[in-house]
Residue frames relative to the residue before (quaternion, step in Angstrom):
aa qw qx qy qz dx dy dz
X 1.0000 0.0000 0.0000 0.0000 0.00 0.00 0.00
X 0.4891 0.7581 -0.2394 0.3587 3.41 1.07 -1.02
X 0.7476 0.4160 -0.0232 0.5171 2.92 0.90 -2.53
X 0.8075 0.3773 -0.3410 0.2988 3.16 0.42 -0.55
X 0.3076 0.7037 -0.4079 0.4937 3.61 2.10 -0.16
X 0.7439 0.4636 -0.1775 0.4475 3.36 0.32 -1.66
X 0.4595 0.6692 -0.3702 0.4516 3.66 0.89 -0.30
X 0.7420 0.5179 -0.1081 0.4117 3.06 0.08 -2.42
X 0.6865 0.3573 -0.3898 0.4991 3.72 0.55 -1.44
X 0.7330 0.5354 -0.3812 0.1755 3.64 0.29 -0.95
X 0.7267 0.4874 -0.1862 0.4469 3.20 1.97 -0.54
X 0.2642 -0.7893 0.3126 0.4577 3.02 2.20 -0.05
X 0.6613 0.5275 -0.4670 0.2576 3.32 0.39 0.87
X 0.7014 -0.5399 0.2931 0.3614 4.07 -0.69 -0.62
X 0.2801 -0.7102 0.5651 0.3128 3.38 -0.73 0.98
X 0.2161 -0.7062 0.6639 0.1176 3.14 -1.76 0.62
X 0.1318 -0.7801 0.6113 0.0186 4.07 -1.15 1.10
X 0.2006 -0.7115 0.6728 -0.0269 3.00 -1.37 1.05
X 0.0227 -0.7654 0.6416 0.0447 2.85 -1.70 0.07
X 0.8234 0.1416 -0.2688 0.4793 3.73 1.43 0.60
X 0.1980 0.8320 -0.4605 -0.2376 3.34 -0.24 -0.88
X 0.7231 -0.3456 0.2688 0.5343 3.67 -0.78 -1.27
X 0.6186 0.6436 -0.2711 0.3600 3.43 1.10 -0.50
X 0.6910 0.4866 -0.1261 0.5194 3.36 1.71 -1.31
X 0.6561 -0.2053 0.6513 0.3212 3.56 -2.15 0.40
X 0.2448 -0.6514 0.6796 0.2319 3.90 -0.88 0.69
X 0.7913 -0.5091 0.3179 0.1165 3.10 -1.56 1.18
X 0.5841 0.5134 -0.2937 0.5559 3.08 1.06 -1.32
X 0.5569 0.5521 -0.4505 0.4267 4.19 0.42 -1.38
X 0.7252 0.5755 -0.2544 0.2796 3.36 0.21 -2.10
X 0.7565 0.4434 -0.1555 0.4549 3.52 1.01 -1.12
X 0.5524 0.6220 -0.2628 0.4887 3.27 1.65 -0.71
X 0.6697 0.5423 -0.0252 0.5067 3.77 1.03 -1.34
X 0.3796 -0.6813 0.5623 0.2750 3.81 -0.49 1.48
X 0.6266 -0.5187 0.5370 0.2235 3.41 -1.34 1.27
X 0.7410 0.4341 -0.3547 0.3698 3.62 0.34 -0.40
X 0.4626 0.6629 -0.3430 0.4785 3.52 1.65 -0.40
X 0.4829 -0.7354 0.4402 0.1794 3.43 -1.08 1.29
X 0.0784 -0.9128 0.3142 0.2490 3.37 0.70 0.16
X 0.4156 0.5661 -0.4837 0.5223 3.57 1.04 0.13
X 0.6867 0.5833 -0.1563 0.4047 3.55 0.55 -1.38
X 0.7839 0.3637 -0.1425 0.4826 3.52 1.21 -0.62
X 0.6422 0.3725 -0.4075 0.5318 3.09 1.26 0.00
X 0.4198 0.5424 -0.5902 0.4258 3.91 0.97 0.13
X 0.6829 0.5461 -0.2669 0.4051 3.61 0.73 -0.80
X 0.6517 -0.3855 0.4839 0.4388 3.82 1.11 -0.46
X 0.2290 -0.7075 0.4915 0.4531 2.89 0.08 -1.42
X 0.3922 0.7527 -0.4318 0.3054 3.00 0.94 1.37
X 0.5301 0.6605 -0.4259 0.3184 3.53 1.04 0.29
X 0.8490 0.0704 -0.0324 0.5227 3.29 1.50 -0.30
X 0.6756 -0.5710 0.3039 0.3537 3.52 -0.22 0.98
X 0.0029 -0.7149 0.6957 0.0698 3.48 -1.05 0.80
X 0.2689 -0.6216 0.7261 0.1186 3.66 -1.35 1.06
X 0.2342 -0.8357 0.4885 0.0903 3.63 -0.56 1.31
X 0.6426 0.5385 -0.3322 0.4321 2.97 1.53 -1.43
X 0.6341 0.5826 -0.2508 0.4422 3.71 1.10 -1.34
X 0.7425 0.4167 -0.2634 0.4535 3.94 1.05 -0.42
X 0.3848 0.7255 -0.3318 0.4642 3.31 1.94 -0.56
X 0.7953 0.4637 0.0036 0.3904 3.22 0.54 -2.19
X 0.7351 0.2622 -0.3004 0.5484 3.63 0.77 -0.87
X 0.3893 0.5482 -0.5088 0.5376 4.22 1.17 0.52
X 0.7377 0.3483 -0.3733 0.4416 3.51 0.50 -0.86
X 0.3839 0.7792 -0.3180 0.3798 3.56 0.76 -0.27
X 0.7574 0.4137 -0.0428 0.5033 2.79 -0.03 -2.42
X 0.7668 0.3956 -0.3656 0.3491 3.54 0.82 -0.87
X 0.2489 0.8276 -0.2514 0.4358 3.43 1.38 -0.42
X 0.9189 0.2612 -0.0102 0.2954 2.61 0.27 -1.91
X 0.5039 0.6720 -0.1871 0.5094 3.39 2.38 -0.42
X 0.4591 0.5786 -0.2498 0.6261 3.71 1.75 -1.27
X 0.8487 0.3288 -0.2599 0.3225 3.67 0.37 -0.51
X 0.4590 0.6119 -0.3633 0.5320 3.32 1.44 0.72
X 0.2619 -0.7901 0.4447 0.3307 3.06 -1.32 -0.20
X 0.1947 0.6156 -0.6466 0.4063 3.31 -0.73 0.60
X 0.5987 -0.4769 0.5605 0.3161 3.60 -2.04 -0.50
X 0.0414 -0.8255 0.5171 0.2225 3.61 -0.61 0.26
X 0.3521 -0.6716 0.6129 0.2218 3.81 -0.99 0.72
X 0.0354 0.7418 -0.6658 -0.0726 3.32 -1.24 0.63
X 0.3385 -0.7483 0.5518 0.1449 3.38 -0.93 0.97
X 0.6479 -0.6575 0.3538 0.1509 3.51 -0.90 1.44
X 0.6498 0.5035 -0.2390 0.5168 3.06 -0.22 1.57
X 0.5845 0.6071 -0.2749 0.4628 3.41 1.42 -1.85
X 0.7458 0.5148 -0.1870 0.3791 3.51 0.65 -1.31
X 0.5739 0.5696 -0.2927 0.5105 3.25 1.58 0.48
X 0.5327 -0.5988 0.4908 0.3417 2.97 1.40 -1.17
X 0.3737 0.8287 -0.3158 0.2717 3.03 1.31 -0.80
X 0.2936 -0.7530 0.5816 0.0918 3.77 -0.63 1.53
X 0.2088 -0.6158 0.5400 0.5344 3.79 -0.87 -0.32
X 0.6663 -0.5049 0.5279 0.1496 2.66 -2.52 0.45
X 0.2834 -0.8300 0.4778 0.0504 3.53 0.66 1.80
X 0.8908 0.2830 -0.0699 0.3485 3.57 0.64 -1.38
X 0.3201 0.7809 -0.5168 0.1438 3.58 0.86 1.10
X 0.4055 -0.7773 0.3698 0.3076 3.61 -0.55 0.89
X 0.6992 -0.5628 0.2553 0.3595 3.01 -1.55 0.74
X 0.7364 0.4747 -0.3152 0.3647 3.34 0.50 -0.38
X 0.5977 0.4168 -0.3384 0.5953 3.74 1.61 0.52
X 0.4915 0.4735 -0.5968 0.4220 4.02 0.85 -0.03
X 0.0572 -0.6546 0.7489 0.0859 3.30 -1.61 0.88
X 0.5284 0.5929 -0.5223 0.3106 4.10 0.30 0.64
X 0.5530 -0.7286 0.3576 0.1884 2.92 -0.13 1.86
X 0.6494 0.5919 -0.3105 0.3627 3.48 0.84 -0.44
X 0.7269 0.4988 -0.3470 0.3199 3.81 1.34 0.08
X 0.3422 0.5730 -0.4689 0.5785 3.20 2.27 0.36
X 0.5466 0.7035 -0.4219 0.1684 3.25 0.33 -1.71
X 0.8447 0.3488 0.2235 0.3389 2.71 0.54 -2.39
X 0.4179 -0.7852 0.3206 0.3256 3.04 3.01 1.03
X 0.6532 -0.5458 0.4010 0.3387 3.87 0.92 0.73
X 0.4922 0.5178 -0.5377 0.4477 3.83 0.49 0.66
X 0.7838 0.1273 -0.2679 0.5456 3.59 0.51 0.19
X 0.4080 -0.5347 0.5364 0.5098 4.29 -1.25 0.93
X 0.4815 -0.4140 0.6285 0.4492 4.07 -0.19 -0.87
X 0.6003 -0.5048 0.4528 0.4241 3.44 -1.75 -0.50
X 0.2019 0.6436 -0.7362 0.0553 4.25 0.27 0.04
X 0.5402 0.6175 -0.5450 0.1727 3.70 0.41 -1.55
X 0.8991 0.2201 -0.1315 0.3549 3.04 -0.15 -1.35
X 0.5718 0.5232 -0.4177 0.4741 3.68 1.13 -0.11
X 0.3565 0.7271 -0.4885 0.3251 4.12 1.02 0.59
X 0.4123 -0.7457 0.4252 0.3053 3.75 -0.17 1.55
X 0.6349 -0.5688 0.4965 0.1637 3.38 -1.49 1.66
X 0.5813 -0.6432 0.4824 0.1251 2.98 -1.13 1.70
X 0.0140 0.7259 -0.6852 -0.0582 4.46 -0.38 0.66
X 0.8442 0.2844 -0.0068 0.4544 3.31 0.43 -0.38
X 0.2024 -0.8510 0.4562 0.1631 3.39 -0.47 0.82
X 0.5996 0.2995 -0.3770 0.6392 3.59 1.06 0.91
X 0.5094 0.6503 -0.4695 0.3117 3.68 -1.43 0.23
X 0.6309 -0.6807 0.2580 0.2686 3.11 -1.52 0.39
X 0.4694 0.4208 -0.1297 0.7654 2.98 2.60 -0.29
X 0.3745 -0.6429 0.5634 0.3591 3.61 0.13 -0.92
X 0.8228 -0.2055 0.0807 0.5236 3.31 1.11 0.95
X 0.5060 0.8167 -0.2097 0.1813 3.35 1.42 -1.48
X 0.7287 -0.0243 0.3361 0.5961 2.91 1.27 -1.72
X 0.4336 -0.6271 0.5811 0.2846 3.78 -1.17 0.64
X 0.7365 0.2967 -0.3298 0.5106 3.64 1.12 0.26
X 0.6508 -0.3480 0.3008 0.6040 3.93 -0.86 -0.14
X 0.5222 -0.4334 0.6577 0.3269 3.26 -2.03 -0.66
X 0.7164 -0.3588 0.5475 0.2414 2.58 -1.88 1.52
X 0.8262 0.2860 0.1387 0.4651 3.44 -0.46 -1.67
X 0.3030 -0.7323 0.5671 0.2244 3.94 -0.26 1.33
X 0.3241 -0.7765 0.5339 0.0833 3.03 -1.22 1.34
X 0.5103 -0.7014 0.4325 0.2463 4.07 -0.44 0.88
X 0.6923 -0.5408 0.3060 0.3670 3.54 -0.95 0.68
X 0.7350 0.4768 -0.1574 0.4558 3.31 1.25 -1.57
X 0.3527 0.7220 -0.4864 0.3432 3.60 1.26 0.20
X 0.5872 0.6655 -0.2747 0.3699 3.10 1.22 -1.30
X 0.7447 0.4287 -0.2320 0.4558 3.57 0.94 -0.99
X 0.6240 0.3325 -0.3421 0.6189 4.14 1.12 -0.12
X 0.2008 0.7459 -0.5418 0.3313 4.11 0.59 0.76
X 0.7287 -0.3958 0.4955 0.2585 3.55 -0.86 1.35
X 0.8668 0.1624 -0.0643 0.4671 2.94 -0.38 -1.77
X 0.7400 0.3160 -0.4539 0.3828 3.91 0.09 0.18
X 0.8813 0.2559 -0.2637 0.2972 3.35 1.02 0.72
X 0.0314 -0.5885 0.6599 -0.4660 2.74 1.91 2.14
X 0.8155 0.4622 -0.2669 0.2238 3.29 -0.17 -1.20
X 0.7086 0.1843 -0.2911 0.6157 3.83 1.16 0.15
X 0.3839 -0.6609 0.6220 0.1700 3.71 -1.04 1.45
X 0.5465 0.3420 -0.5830 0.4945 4.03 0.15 0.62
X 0.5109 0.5690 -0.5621 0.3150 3.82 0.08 -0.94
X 0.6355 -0.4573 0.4822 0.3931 3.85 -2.05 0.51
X 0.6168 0.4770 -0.4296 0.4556 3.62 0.45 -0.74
X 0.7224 0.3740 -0.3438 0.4691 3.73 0.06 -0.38
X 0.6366 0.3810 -0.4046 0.5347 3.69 0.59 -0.77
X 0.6379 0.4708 -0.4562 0.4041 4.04 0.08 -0.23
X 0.7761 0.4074 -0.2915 0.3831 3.03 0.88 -0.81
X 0.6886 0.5316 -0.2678 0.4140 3.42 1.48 0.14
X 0.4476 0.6058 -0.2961 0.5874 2.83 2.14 -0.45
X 0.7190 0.5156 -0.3200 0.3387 3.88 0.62 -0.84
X 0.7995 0.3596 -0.1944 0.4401 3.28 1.17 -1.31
X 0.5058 0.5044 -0.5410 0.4440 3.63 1.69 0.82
X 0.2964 0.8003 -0.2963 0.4288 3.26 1.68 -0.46
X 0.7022 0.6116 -0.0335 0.3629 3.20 0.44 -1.38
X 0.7637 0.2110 -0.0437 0.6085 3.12 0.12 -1.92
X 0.8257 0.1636 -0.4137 0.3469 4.22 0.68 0.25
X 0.0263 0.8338 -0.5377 0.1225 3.39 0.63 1.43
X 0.0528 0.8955 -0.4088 0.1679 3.26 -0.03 1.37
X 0.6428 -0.4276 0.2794 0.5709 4.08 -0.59 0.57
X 0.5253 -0.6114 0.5319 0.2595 3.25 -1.46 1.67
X 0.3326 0.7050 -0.5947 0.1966 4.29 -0.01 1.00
X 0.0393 -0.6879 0.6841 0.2392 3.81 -1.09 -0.33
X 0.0026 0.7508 -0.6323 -0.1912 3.42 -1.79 0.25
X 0.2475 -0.7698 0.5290 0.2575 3.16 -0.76 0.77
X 0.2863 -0.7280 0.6204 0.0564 3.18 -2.23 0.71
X 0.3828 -0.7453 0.4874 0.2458 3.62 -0.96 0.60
X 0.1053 -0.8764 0.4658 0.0618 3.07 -0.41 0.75
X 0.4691 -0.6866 0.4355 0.3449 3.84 1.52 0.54
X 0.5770 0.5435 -0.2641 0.5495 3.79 1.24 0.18
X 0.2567 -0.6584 0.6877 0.1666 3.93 -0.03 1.12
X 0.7845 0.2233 -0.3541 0.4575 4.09 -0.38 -0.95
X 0.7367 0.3752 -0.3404 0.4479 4.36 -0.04 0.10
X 0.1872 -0.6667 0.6971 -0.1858 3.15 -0.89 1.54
X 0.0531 -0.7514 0.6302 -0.1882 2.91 -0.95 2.07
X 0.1768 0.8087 -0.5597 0.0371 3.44 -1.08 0.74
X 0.2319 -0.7580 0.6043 0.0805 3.86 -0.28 0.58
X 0.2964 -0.7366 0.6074 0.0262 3.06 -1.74 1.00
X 0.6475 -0.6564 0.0123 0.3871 3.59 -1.09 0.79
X 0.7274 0.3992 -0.2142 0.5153 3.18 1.25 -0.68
X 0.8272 -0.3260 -0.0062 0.4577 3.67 0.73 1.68
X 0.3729 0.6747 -0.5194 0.3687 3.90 1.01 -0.32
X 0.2776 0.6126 -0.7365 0.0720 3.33 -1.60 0.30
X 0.0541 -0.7969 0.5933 -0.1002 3.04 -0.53 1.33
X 0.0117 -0.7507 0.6605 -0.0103 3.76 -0.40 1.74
X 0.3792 -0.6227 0.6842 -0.0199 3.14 -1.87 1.39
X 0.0858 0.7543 -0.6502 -0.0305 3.31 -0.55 1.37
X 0.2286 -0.8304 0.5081 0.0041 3.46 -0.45 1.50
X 0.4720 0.3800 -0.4601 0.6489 4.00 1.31 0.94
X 0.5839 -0.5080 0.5565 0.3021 2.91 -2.18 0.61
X 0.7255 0.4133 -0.4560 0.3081 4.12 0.70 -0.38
X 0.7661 -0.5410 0.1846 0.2938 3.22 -1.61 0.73
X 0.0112 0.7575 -0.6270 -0.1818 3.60 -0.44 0.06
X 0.6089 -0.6572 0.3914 0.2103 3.42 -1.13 0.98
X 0.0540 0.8682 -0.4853 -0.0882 3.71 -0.69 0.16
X 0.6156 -0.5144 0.4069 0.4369 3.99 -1.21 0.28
X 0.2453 -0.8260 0.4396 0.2534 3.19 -1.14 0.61
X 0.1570 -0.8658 0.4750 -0.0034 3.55 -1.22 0.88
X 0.5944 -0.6290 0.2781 0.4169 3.38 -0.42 0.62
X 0.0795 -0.9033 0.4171 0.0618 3.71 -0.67 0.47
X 0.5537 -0.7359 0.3868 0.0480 3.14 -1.33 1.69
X 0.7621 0.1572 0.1251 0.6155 2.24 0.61 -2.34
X 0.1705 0.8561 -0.4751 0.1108 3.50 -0.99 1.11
X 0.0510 -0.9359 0.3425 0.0640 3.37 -0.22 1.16
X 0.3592 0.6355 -0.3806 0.5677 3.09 1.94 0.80
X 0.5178 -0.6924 0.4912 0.1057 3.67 -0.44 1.51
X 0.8675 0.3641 -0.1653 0.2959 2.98 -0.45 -2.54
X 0.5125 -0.5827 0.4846 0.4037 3.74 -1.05 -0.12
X 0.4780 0.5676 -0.4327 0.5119 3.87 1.01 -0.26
X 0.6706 0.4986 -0.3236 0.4439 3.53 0.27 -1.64
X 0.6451 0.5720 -0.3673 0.3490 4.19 0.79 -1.00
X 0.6278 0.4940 -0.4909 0.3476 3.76 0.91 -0.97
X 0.8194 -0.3756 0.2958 0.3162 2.91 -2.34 0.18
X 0.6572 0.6226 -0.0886 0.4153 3.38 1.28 -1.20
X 0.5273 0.7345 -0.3615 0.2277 3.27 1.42 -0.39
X 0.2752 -0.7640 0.5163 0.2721 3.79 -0.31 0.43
X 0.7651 0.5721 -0.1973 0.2199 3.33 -1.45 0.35
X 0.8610 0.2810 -0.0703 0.4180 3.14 1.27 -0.19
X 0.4557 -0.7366 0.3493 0.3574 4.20 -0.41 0.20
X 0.2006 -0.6756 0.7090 -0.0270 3.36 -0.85 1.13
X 0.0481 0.6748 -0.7365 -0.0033 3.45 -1.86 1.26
X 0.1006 -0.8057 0.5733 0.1094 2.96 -1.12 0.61
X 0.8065 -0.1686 0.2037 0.5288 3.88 -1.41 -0.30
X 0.8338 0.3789 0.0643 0.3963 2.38 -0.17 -2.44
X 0.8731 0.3368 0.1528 0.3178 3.59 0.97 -1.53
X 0.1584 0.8082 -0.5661 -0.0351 3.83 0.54 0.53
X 0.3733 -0.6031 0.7014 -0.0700 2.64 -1.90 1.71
X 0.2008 0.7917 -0.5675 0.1039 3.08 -0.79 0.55
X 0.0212 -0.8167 0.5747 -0.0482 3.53 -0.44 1.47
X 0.1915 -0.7838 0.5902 -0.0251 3.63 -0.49 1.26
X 0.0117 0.8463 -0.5264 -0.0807 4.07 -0.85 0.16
X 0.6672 -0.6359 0.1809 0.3431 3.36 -1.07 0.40
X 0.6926 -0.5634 0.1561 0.4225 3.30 -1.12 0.15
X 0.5453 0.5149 -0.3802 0.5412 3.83 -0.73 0.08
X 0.8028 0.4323 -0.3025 0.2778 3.58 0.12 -1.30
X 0.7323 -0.4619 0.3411 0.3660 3.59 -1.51 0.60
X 0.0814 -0.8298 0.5480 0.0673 3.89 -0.04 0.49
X 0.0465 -0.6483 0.7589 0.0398 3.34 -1.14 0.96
X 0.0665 0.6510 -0.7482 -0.1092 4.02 -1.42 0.47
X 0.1665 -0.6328 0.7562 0.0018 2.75 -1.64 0.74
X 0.0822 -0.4762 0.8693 0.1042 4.17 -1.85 0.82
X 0.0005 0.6259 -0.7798 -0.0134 2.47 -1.81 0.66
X 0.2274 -0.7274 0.6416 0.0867 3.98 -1.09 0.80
X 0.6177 0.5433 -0.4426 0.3569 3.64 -0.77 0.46
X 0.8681 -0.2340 0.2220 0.3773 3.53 -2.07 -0.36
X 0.0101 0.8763 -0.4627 -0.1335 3.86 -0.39 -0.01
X 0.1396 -0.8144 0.5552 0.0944 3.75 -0.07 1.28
X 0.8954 -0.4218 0.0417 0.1360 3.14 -1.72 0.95
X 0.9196 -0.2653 0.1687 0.2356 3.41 -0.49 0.42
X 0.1061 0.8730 -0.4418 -0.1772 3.61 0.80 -0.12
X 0.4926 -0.5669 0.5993 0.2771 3.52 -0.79 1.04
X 0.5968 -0.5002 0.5788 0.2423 2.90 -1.55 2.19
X 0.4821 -0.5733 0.6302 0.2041 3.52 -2.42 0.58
């Protein structure tokens, strides 16, 4: 990230960050799926050789993505991400049409997974897609990351992107980063010029934060609300907070909009 900052300034132009496209395993899988898991190998399998934690890959994708909006540079988002959207491990062989799993004599599925047409609707012969089926057989659970069943709840990814973008927006500020110590090897803090500071806590233990009034909030329980809570992304006015965690691990996120008081001293 560093190198590629240091690039951009040297060419006077803008870094740009991703985190899907058409070519790739969606993001949300990747984060969902122990790192030690072959992943070419598992999806020949379905994805049934090795557990996948959707909610937990859902949540630390929103995170990561969070956490990419808060740089500078441009960010690309690949259709779908903003759903949540998992890949489609289990299309059968006789419907993949990406030339690349003959190609490649069947040792690899190709990329259909993630290039399966986005769910608008959670009922239908497409799920909205089209007045005819899908190209690309859409899964049961598609039904549940649908457009239309998550206008209707402001925690869902489709609402937090869309609140994350249009704070995005209004603080578009000189393409700089600074970095901060934070006496914490696993939390990575940096702040931008016109007030951003976005800290990454990349362990599962808590790390303390300022408190601020909250809007946007996809953390439910009343435990999950204290200052101390671990796991999750907090924006504010003045301040974005943003705490992101590894993969596998239980994920709580949290926006937050409002006042933001001082600093808590690293644990």
């Amino acid at each position: 990230m560093q190198e590629a900052l240091a690039l951009a300034a040297k060419n006077k132009s803008a870094s740009t960050w991703t985190l899907s496209n058409h070519d790739q395993i969606r993001h949300a899988t990747k984060m969902g799926l122990n790192p030690a898991v072959d992943r070419r190998s598992w999806m020949l399998t379905d994805g049934t050789s090795h557990p996948l934690d959707m909610k937990s890959g859902s949540q630390n994708a929103l995170a990561a993505t969070l956490f990419i909006l808060a740089l500078p540079g441009s960010t690309y988002m690949y259709q779908g991400e903003e759903l949540g959207l998992h890949e489609v491990t289990d299309i059968p062989e006789s419907q993949i049409q990406d030339p690349q799993y003959l190609k490649n004599n069947k040792i690899d599925k190709g990329r259909d997974g993630c290039r399966v047409p986005l769910p608008w609707t959670s009922s239908g012969s497409s799920l909205g897609f089209g007045s005819g089926g899908a190209h690309l057989p859409q899964p049961q659970w598609f039904a549940d990351y649908s457009v239309e069943k998550q206008e209707k709840d402001s925690q869902s990814p489709l609402s937090i992107y869309r609140q994350a973008l249009a704070l995005r927006k209004k603080l578009v500020t000189k393409e700089e980063i600074k970095w901060h110590k934070t006496n914490n090897l696993s939390v990575l803090h940096f702040s931008r010029p016109n007030g951003w500071h976005c800290i990454t806590n990349f362990r599962a233990a808590a790390y303390p934060m300022p408190k601020g009034e909250i809007n946007l909030d996809n953390v439910t329980s009343a435990r999950a609300r204290q200052n101390s809570c671990r796991n999750y992304s907090l924006v504010y006015k003045e301040i974005i907070k943003l705490y992101a965690t590894p993969i596998m691990s239980t994920v709580k996120i949290r926006v937050s909009l409002g006042p933001i008081g001082p600093e808590p001293a690293a644990p």
